[in-house]
N, C-alpha and C positions, 0 to 999 in steps of 0.2 A: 053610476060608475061600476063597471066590472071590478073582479079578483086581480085580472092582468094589468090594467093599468094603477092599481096600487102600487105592484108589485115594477111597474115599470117605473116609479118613483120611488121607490125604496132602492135602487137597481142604481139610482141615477146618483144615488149616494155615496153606496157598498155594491158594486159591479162582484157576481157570484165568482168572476174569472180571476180575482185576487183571492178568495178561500184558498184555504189550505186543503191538499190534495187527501187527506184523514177525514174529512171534514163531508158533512151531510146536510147542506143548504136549500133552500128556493123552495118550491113549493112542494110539503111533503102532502097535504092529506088535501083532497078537494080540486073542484072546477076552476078553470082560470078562469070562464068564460061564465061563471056565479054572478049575480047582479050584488055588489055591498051592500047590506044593511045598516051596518057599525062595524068599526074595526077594534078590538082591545089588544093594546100591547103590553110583553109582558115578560117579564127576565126567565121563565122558565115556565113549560104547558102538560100541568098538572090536571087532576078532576075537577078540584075546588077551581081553577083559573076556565074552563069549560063551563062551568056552574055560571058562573060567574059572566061568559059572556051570553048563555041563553038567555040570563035573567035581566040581560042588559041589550038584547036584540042585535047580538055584535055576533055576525057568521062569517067573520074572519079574523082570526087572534094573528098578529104579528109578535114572534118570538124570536130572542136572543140565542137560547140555545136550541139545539132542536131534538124534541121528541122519539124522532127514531134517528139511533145512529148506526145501528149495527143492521145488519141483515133484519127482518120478521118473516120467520117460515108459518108461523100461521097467528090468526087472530082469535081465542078463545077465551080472553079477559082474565087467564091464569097470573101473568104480570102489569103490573102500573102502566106500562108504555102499551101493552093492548086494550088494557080499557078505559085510556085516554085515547086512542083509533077511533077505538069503538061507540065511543060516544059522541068523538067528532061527528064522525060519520053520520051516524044515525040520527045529527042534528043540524047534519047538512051546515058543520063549519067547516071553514079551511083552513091551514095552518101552514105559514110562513117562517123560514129560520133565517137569519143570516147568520150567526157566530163569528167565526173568522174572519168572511169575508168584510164587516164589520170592525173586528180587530186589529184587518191590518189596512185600515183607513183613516187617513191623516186627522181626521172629522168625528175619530171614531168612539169606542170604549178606551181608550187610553190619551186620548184629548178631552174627554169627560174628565177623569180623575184630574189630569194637571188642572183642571181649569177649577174642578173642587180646592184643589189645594192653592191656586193661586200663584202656579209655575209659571217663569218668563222665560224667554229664549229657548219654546221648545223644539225640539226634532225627532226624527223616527229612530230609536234604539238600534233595530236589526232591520235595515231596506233587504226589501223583499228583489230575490234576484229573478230575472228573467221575464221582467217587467216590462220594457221597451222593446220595439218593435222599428225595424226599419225596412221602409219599401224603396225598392229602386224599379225606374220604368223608362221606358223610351218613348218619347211623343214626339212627332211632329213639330217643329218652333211655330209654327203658327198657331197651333192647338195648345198648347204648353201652358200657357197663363191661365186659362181658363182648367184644363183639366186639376192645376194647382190648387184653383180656388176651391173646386168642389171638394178635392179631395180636405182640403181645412175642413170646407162645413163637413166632412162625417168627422171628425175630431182628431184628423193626425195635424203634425206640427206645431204641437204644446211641449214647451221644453221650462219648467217651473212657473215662472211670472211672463214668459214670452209667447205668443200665440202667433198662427204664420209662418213658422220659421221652416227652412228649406234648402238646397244648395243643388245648382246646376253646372253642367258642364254642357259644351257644344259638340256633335261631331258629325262624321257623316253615317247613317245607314244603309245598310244593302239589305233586298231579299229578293226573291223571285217565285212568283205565285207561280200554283200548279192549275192545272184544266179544271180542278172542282173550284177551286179558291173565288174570291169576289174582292177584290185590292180594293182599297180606298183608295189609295195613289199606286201611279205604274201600269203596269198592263201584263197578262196573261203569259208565261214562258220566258219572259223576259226581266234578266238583272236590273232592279229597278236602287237607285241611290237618291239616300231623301236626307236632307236635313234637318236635323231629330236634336232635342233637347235630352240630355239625360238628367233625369229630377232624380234624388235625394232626401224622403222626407220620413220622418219618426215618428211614432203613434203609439199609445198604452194596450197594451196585449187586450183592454175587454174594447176597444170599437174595433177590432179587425175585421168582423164582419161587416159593420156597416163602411170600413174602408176600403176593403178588396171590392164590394159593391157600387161604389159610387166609382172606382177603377175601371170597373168592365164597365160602367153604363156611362161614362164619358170620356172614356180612350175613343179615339176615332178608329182605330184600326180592328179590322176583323178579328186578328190574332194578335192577341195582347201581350209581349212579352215584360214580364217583372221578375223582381227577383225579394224575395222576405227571408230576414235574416233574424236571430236573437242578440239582441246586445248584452252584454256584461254588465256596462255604466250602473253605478249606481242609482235607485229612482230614490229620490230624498221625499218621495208621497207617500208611501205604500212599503207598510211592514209592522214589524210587530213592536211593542210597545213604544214609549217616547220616554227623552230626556228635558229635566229641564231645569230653572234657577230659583230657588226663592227669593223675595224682594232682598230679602237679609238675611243673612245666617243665623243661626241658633245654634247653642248650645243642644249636644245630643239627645237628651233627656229630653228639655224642654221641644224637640222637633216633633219625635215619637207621640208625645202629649199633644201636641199638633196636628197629627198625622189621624191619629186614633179619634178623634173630636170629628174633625174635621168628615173623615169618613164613615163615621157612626158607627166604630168597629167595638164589639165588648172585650178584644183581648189584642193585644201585638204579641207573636211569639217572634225572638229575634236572636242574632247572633250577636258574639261581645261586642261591646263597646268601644271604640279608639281612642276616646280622650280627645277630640278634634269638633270645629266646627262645622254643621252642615250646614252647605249651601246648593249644590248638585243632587235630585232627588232621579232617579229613574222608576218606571212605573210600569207593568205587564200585568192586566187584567186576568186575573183565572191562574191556572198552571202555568209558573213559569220559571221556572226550575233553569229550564236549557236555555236563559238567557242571561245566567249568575257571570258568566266569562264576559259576556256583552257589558253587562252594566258594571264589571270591571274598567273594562278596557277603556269607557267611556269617560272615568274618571269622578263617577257618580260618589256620592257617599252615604247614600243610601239607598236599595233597591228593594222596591214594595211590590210584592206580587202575593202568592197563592202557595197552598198545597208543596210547603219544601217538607222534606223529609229530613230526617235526622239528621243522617249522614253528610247531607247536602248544605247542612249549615255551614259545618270545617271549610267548604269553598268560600266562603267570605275570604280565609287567609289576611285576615287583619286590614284589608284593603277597603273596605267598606262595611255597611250595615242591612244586611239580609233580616229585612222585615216580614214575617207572615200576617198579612192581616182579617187573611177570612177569603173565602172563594167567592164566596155570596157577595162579601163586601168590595171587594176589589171591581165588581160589576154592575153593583145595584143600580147605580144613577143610571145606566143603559135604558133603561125603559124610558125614561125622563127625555132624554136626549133624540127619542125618535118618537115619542109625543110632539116636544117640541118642533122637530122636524118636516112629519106627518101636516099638523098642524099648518104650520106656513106654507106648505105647499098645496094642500087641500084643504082650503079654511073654512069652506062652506060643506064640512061633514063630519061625521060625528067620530070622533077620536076620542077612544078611552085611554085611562092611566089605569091598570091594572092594582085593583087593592088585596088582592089575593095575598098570602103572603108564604110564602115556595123557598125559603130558606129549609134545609133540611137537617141541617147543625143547628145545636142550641147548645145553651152553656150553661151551668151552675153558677 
């Protein structure tokens, strides 16, 4: 097994085309085209996590965050992130991120946590906008059924639990080939009218390439007239954190106690208290600051995320319970989740669980 087709099964999970546009995914260091040895996964790609996969024959770390995010104008081992490069390199590993892409997947770091805490009824906090895709094209009715079907197999026509889905109209077309042209139907200088199907079909913005592809290689006509537009609609798949219910409510206190067990945090820092029962938990992996209005509006009653600053506690506004429960920890189970993952999909190869341990806060 190559590099690439790992990485085309990690892909088939968290497609890189939902990352966030800040965001520095897929493969940073190394050959796609690498034969695997072992792969170690790992919430964060430190030295000791490089150590750790030489001495484990693993020449491709699959990681959560990624390693280089900002620019590197050169490699001199002056800072942590060059001489983690540099060691890669020079031991011929490669290093995979997804982050985001990752985060904002129904499947993802924030369907881990609900599923730690044992959340029902959950849903994506903030859908991610400009997610849908709609193609429109002109086929021949005779051709039409068929060009439909291929187009399903590259994966347009998924609309939640429904697959196939589509809407046509009938009508007539005109065009008239010029002296270089080669018609399918019609003939050379002459206004030719054919009766043509207009299809209607929707596709998630990461198979576009393999949909405008299976477009051109089974339209019958020379020149393929289509038209790709961005839809608004919301995608209820894809976006950042999730909401969800506990079986039962709790008492505020007793949830926190809940919260903090449950995700093996050593501290909640939190905003006051309401005197109210929780049952609505919302949850944002990492920094999540900019989604306090969201887990508002949601009607949560309490939003566990990362990295709030001070200031940013007073947004609570009585409305709910702004938990901070650790960066590290709000994501830890990530690595777990794409073991697991890894695993079932590649079962006959050697997947590590990263024992490294790449928390960089600690606590008295």
């Amino acid at each position: 097994m190559k590099v690439k087709e790992v990485i085309t099964t990690l892909e088939e999970l968290a497609p890189l085309a939902y990352a966030e546009d800040f965001d520095n995914v897929g493969l940073l260091v190394g050959d796609a085209n690498t034969k695997v040895s072992g792969v170690l996964v790992t919430l964060d790609t430190l030295g000791n996590v490089v150590d750790e996969a030489i001495t484990n024959n693993c020449n491709l770390i699959v990681s959560f965050h990624p390693i280089i995010f900002g620019g590197l104008k050169r490699l001199t081992g002056a800072t942590y992130v060059e001489r983690v490069v540099i060691k890669a390199i020079k031991n011929d590993i490669a290093i995979y991120s997804m982050h985001t892409a990752l985060d904002n997947n129904k499947y993802g770091v924030n369907a881990k946590i609900c599923e730690i805490l044992g959340l029902k009824n959950t849903k994506i906090l903030i859908p991610q906008k400009g997610t849908i895709k709609k193609l429109v094209t002109y086929v021949p009715r005779a051709e039409a059924a068929l060009l439909k079907d291929r187009l399903f197999e590259a994966g347009a026509g998924s609309i939640g639990n429904y697959s196939d889905c589509s809407f046509t109209n009938k009508g007539i077309g005109s065009y008239k080939a010029n002296e270089q042209a080669r018609p399918v139907k019609g003939v050379v200088s002459e206004v030719h009218h054919e009766k043509e199907t207009q299809l209607h079909i929707t596709y998630p913005k990461a198979v576009e390439r393999q949909v405008i592809a299976a477009l051109f290689e089974h339209h019958p006509y020379e020149e393929v007239a289509y038209e790709i537009s961005t839809l608004e609609n919301r995608n209820q798949d894809i976006g950042m954190g999730m909401i969800g219910e506990l079986e039962k409510p709790m008492d505020e206190l007793e949830s926190l106690e809940y919260i903090k067990k449950k995700m093996k945090a050593s501290c909640i820092r939190h905003s006051k208290l309401r005197n109210s029962p929780v049952k609505k938990i919302a949850v944002l992996g990492g920094s999540g600051a900019f989604a306090i209005a969201a887990a508002k509006a949601s009607g949560a009653d309490i939003f566990i995320t990362a990295d709030i600053k001070y200031h940013q506690f007073y947004e609570a506004e009585g409305k709910l319970i702004i938990a901070d429960i650790g960066h590290y920890e709000t994501e830890q189970f990530t690595k777990n989740l794409l073991v697991d993952y890894l695993t079932k999909k590649i079962p006959n190869f050697a997947i590590r669980l990263s024992e490294s341990k790449t928390n960089p806060i600690k606590y008295l």
